[in-house]
Every structure is written in C-alpha cells, then in structure tokens.
C-alpha positions as CSV (number, residue, x, y, z in Angstrom):
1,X,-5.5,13.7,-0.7
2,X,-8.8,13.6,-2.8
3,X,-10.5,10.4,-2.6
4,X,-10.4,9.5,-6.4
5,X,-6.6,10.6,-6.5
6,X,-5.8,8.0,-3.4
7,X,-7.8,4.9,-5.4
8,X,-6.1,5.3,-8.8
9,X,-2.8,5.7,-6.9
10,X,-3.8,3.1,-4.8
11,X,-4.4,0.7,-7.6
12,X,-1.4,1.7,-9.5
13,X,1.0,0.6,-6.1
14,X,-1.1,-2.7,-5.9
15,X,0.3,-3.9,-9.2
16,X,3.9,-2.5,-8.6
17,X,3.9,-4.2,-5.0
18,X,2.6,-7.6,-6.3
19,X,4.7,-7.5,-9.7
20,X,7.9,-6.4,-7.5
21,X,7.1,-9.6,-5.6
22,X,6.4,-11.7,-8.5
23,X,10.0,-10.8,-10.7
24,X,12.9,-11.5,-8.9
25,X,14.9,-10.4,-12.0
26,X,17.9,-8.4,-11.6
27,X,20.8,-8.6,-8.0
28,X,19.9,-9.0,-4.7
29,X,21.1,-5.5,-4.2
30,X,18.6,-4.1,-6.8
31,X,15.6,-6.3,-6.0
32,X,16.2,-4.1,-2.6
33,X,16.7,-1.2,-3.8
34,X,13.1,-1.4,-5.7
35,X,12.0,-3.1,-2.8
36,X,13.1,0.1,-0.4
37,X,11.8,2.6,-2.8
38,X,7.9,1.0,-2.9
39,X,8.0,1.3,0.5
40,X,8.6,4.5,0.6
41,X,5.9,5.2,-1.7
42,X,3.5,3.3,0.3
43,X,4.4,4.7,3.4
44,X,4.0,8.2,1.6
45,X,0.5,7.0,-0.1
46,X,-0.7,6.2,3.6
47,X,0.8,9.7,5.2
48,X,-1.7,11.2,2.3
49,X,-4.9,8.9,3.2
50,X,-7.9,11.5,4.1
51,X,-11.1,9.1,4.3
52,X,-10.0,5.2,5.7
53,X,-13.1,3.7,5.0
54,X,-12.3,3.7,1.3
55,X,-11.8,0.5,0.2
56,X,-9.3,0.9,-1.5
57,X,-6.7,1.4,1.4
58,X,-7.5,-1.5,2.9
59,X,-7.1,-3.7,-0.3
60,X,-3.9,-1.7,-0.9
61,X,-2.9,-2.6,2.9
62,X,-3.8,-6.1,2.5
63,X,-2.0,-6.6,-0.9
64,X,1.4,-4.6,1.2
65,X,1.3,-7.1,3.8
66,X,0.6,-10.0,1.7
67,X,3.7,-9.2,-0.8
68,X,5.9,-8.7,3.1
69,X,5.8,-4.7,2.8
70,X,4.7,-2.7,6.1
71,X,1.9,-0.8,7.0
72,X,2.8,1.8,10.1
73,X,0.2,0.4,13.0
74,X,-1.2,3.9,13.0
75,X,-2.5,3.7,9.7
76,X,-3.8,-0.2,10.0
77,X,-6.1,1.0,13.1
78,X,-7.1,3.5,11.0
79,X,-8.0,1.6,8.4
80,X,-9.7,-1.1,10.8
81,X,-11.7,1.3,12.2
82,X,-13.0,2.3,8.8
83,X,-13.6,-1.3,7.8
84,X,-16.6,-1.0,10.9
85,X,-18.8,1.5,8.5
86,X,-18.9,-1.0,6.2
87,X,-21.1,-3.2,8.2
C-alpha cells in the first residue's frame, strides 16, 4: 500500500479504535461485534504495511494496544525495527 494511503487510513482507525473504547453504548454482544470487526481491519491495515518506519504504524500500533486490540508479533518487530532509522 502507498505510503500516504496507509497514514490517512492509519489515522482514520486510530480514532475508530480509541472512540470504540471510549463508548460502551449499545449490548455486550454488539460492543463485540464492533470490537471483532476493527480488528479485522487493523489486522488487514498491517497485512497492507509496505514501509514500517512510517510513523504512522507505530502510533497506529501503540494506540491498538493501548485500547487492548492486537498487533500480530510479525508486524510489531517490523515495526520495531523501523523505529531504529529514526535514531
């Protein structure tokens, strides 16, 4: 996926995942329902990831695991090993 594609979908996911996290409106069942189907587009959003030193991923991977979704271990050493051009 083209960098600038991956940040403004990146962004876009941030929000969903926090706001998800932040309503707890609506049944148990359906609050896991969303909850299953933002995972799914993370996990899908990662699959696409071309360049891991965008900072981008690695806010969107921080902001996952902060609101309890997972990031596959592939894609977080990926991502680590990105964060080491930064420097």
């Amino acid at each position: 996926m083209e960098s600038r594609s991956f940040i403004k979908q990146a962004k876009n996911l941030s929000r969903k995942l926090e706001s998800a996290t932040a309503s707890a409106m609506g049944t148990a069942e359906e609050a896991t329902k969303q909850r299953e189907i933002l995972q799914k587009e993370l996990t899908q959003l990662f699959s696409g990831l071309q360049n891991p030193t965008l900072m981008a991923a690695a806010d969107l991977r921080d902001v996952a695991i902060a609101n309890g979704f997972t990031v596959e271990p592939k894609v977080q050493h990926q991502l680590t090993k990105g964060e080491s051009c930064w420097y």
